[in-house]
C-alpha positions as CSV (number, residue, x, y, z in Angstrom):
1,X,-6.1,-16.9,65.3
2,X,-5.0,-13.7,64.4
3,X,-1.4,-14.2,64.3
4,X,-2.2,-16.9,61.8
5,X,-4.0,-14.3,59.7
6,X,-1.6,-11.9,60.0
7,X,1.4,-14.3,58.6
8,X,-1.5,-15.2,55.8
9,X,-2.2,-11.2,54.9
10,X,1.3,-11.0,55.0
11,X,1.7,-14.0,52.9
12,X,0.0,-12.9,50.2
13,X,1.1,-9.5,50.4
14,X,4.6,-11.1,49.4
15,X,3.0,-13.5,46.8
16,X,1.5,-10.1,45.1
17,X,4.7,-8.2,45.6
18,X,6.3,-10.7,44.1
19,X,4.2,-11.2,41.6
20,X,3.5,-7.2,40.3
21,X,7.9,-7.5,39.8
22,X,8.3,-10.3,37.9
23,X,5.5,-9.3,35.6
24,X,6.7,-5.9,35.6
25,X,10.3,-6.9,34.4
26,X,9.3,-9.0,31.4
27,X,9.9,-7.8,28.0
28,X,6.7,-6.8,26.6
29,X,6.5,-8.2,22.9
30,X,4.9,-5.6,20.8
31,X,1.4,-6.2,19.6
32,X,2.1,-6.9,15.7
33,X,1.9,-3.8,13.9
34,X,1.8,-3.0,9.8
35,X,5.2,-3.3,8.1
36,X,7.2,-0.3,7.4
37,X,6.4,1.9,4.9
38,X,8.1,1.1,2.1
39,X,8.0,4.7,0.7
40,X,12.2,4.4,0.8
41,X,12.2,1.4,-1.4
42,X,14.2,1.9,-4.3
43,X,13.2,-0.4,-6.4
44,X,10.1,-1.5,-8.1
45,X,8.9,-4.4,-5.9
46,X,7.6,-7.4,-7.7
47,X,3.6,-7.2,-7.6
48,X,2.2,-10.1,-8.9
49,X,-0.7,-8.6,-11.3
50,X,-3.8,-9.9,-12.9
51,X,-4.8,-8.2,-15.8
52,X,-8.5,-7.6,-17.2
53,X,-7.9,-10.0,-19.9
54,X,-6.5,-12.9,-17.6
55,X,-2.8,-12.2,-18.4
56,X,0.0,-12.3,-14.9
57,X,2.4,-9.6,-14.5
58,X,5.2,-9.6,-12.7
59,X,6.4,-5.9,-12.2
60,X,9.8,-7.0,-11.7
61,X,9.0,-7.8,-15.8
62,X,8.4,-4.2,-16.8
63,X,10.4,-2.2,-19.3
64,X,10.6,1.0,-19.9
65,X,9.5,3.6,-17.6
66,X,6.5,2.9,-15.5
67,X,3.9,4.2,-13.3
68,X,2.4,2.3,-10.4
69,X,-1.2,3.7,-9.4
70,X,-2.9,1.9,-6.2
71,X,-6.5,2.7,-5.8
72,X,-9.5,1.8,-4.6
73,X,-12.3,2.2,-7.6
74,X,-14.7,3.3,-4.8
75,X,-12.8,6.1,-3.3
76,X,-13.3,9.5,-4.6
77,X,-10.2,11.4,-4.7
78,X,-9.0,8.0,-6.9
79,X,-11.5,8.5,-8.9
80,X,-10.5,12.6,-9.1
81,X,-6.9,11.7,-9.7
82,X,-7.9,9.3,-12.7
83,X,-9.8,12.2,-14.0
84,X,-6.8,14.5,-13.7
85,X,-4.5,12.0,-15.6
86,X,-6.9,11.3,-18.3
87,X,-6.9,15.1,-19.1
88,X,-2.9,14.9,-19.3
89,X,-2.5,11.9,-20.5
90,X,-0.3,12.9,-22.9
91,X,2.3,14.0,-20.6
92,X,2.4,10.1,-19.9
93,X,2.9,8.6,-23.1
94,X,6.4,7.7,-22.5
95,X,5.3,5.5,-19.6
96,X,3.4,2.6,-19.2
97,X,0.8,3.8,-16.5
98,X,-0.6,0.7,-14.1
99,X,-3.4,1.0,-11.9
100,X,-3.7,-1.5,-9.4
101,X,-6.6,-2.2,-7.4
102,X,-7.6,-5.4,-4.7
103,X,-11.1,-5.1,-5.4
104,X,-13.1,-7.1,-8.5
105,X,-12.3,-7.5,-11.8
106,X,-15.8,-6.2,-12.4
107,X,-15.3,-3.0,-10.4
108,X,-11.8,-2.5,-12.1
109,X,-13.1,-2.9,-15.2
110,X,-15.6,-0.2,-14.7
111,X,-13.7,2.4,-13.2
112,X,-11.6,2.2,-16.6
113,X,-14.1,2.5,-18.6
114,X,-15.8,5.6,-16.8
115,X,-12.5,7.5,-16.6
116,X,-11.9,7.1,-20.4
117,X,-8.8,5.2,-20.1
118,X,-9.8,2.1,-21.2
119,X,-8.0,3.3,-25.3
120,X,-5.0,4.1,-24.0
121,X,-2.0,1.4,-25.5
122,X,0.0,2.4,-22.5
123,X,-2.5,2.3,-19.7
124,X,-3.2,-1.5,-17.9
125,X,-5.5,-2.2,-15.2
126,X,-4.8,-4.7,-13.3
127,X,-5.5,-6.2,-10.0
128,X,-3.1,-7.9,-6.6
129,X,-4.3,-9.2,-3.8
130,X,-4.4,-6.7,-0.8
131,X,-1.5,-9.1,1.5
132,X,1.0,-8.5,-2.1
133,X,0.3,-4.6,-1.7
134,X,0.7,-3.9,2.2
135,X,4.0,-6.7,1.7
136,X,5.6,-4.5,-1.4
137,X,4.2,-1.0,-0.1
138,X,3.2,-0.7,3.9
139,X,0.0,0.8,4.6
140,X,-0.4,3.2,2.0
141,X,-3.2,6.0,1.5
142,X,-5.1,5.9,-2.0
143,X,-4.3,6.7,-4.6
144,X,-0.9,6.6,-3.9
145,X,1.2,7.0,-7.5
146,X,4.6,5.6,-7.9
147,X,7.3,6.8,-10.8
148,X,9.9,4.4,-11.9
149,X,12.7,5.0,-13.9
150,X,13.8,2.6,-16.9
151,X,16.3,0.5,-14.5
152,X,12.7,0.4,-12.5
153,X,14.3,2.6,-9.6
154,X,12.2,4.7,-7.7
155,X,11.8,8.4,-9.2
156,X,9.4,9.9,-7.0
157,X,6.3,8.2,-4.4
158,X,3.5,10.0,-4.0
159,X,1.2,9.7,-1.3
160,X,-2.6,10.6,-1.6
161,X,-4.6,13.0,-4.3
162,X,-2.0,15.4,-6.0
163,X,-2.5,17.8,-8.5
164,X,-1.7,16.5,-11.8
165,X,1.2,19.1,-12.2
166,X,3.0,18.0,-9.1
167,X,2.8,14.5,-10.3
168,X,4.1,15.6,-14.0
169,X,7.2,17.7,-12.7
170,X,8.8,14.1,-11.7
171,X,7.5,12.5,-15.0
């Protein structure tokens, strides 16, 4: 009797063995993570935008010179950086300035009319579903404010609340 459960310990002391290498040699496939940030793109990335008054935009579509906001209307320092660029919004009137939000038309809405920049021919608020955003622009921090040239190449991406004369040095 004991021999037999010593060739059975052994037994499945090889099965285990066995078992802990194979398991141990297998490529582990990694659990799916965010894309990339997309802070090296060159190019504007084509959003597809709804605008307050039921018009779609393409960015791809843009002329001109353009800046991308994404914010949240809800988050503070978005609603501290809308502040600052109201009080220079001059320094923007040779861009068309696009905020982009995910959340509701209703909520967009009222974040540009409590910032004042509602009046503004060159300022559109629009809204894309989050999946287009994190697609086109990784996992971004808000606001996050994105210059683009006339050929709609990347000028400058900037990442989180910036004073308003960092942003207007790349303008």
């Amino acid at each position: 009797m004991k021999k037999i459960l010593l060739y059975c310990g052994g037994l499945a002391l090889v099965a285990v063995v066995l078992y802990l290498a194979v398991s141990g040699s297998e490529e582990k496939k990694p659990e799916s993570a965010p894309p990339p940030k997309k802070d090296l793109v060159s190019q504007l990335p084509n959003l597809k935008l709804l605008g307050l008054d039921g018009s779609v935009n393409y960015s791809r579509e843009f002329t001109g010179k353009n800046v991308v906001v994404l914010y949240h209307p809800d988050c503070d320092h978005c609603q501290r950086e809308a502040k600052e660029i109201r009080t220079q919004i001059k320094a923007f009137e040779d861009y068309d300035v696009w905020f982009v939000a995910s959340d509701s038309f209703e909520n967009i809405s009222q974040f540009a009319t409590d910032y004042d920049l509602v009046n503004h021919s060159n300022v559109h608020f629009a809204r894309a579903e989050v999946e287009e955003i994190i697609n086109n622009f990784g996992s971004i921090p808000t606001p996050s404010l994105y210059i683009y040239s006339e050929e709609l190449q990347l000028v400058k991406a900037i990442e989180g609340e910036t004073k308003i004369e960092e942003i207007i040095k790349y303008l």
